[in-house]
Every structure is written in structure tokens, then in C-alpha cells.
N, C-alpha and C positions, 0 to 999 in steps of 0.2 A: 610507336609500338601500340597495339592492337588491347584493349580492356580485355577480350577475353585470353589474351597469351599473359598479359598480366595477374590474373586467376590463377590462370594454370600454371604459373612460375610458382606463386603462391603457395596452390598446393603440393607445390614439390617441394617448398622450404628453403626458397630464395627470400632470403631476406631484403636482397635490394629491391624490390616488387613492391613489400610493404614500403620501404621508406619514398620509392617513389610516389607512391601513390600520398602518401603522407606530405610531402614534401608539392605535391599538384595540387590539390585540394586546403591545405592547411588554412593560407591567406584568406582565401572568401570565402572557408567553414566561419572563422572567426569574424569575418569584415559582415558576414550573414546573420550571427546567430546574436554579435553585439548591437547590431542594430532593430534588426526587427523582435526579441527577445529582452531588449535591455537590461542585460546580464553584466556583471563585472568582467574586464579579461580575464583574470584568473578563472575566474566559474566558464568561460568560454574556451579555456586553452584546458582547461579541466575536462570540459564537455565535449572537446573533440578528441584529446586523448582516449575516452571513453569509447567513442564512434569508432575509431581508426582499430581497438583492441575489441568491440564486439563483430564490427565488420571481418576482422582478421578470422576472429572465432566465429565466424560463420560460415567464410571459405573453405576451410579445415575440413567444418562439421559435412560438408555441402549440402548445406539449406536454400542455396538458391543455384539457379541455373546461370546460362550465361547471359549476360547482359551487352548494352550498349556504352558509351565514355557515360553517356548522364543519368545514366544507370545507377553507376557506382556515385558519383555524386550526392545523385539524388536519393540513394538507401542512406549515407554517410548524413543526411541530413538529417531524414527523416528520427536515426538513430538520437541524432544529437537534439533533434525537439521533443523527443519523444523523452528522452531522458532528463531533459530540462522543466520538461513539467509533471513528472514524475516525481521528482526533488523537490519542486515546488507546491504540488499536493502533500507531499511529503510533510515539510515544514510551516504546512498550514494548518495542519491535521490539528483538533482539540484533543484534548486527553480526558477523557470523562471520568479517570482518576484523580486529576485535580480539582476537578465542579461538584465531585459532589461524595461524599463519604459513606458509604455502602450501609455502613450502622444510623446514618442519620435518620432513614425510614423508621427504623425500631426508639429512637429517641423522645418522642412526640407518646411513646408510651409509660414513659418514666413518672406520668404520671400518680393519681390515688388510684387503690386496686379496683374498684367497680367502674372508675371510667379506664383503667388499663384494658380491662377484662371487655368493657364494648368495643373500646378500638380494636384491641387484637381480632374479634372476632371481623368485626369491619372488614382487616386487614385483609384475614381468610377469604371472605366471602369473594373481596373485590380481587383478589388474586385468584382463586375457581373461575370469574367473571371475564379474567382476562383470555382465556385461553389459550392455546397452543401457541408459541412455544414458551411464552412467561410464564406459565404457571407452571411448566416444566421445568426450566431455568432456575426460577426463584425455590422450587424444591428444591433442588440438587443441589445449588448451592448455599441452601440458610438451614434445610433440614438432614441432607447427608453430608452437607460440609465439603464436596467437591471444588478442586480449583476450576477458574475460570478454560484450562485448557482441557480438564479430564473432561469437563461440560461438552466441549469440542468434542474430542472423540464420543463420547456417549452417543450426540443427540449429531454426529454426523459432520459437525461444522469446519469450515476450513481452518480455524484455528482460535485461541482462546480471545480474541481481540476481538471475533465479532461475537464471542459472549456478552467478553464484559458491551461493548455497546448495546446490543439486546438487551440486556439487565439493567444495565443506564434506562434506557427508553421504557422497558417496565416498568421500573421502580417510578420513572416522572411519573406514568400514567395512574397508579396507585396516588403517588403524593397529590395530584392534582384531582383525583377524586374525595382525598381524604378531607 
């Protein structure tokens, strides 16, 4: 049987279509992604299950046209390394919530009041100095009290995680002038 009659069974909502295909591929998606990925089997039966349900939901959508046998293979791959280091960025990710505490910048001023009153100004000066987008950031969120995601919509951004990161990287850049 022909890959693209297999599509097209697909999209008519033959279920036996998917499990063939599932059942053709499954062995050396797994025998592939555990050896050149050095994944666990689970994270490997994991991660073709994944393949086999976006591929599925891509037939549907019709995102791709018709292909060849190593066609479908070769997307079913691509899916499942693409998703395996996606995960794996994923859980490598630092959280700049834990390195470093947002109020520690203003602690270094808890200072007596005539050397509070330098630093602060310090503070100001080197924050104007930083320009666009930290010194925008760092108003919004120490002088209007905005969350890290209204900062997002405000100033455009795709969402409040690349604030706080931005604000992580400001605040360093302040601390390391201070």
C-alpha cells in the first residue's frame, strides 16, 4: 500500500492507517532515537508516541502535501528529535528566580542615610545609563509595580519570562557597576 493512499485513508478517519503506520515505524523510531539520542526507553516510547499524535495532527490539519515511504519516516523523525531536545532545553533551562532575589539590588542600601542617599542616586544614574529596554523594565516594574507579564504586554514582549530574564541581565549589569 502506497504512503500517499495511507494519508488519504488518514484523512478520512481510518483508524487502521494510523496504526499501521505506527506499528511500521515504531521499532527503528525507538532502535534510532535510543541510540543516537541516548534517551531512556520510556522517554523514547514517550517520544514516538508524541511523533505518531503530531504527525497524525498534521494529516488532519493538511500541513503537508504528499510525500514518499521515507517521507513519513523521515518527518516522524524529525518530530521526535526535535521534541527530544526541546525537553531537553527545556530541563536545562536556569531559572533566574532562584540565582538571584529582585530586592537584593536595593539591600546594599540598607545602609546609614548619606551613604543610602549616594547609592541610591548611583542607582538612578546607572539605570538612565543603561538604556532602552532596562531602564524601562526596571521602571515599570520597582516604580509602577507592574508584573513581570503586564511588562510583556506593555513594552510588546512575547511573554513575562523574557522580562524577568531582561531584568535578571539588568539588574547583573547595575550590580556589577555598583
Amino acid at each position: 500500500m502506497s504512503v500517499n493512499s495511507l494519508i488519504l485513508r488518514l484523512r478520512n478517519g481510518d483508524r487502521t492507517a494510523l496504526e499501521d503506520i505506527y506499528k511500521k515505524y515504531r521499532a527503528s523510531f525507538l532502535k534510532w532515537i535510543t541510540y543516537t539520542h541516548k534517551c531512556t526507553d520510556d522517554e523514547a516510547v514517550d517520544i514516538f508516541q508524541y511523533s505518531i499524535l503530531s504527525f497524525y495532527e498534521n494529516v488532519l490539519e493538511e500541513s503537508f502535501e504528499e510525500m514518499n515511504e521515507a517521507g513519513i519516516k523521515t518527518y516522524l523523525y524529525s518530530i521526535g528529535k526535535n521534541k527530544l531536545l526541546a525537553d531537553s532545553r527545556k530541563n536545562s533551562k536556569i531559572s533566574y528566580q532562584e540565582e538571584i532575589d529582585e530586592d537584593e539590588l536595593f539591600e546594599v542600601l540598607e545602609e546609614d542615610d548619606s551613604e543610602k542617599e549616594v547609592r541610591l542616586n548611583k542607582i538612578k544614574k546607572l539605570v538612565s545609563e543603561l538604556g532602552e529596554p532596562c531602564s524601562e523594565i526596571l521602571r515599570l516594574f520597582y516604580f509602577s509595580n507592574l508584573s513581570n507579564d503586564e511588562i510583556a504586554e506593555v513594552m510588546r514582549y512575547k511573554n513575562g519570562n523574557t522580562v524577568k530574564n531582561l531584568k535578571y541581565k539588568c539588574i547583573q549589569r547595575i550590580k556589577n557597576q555598583l
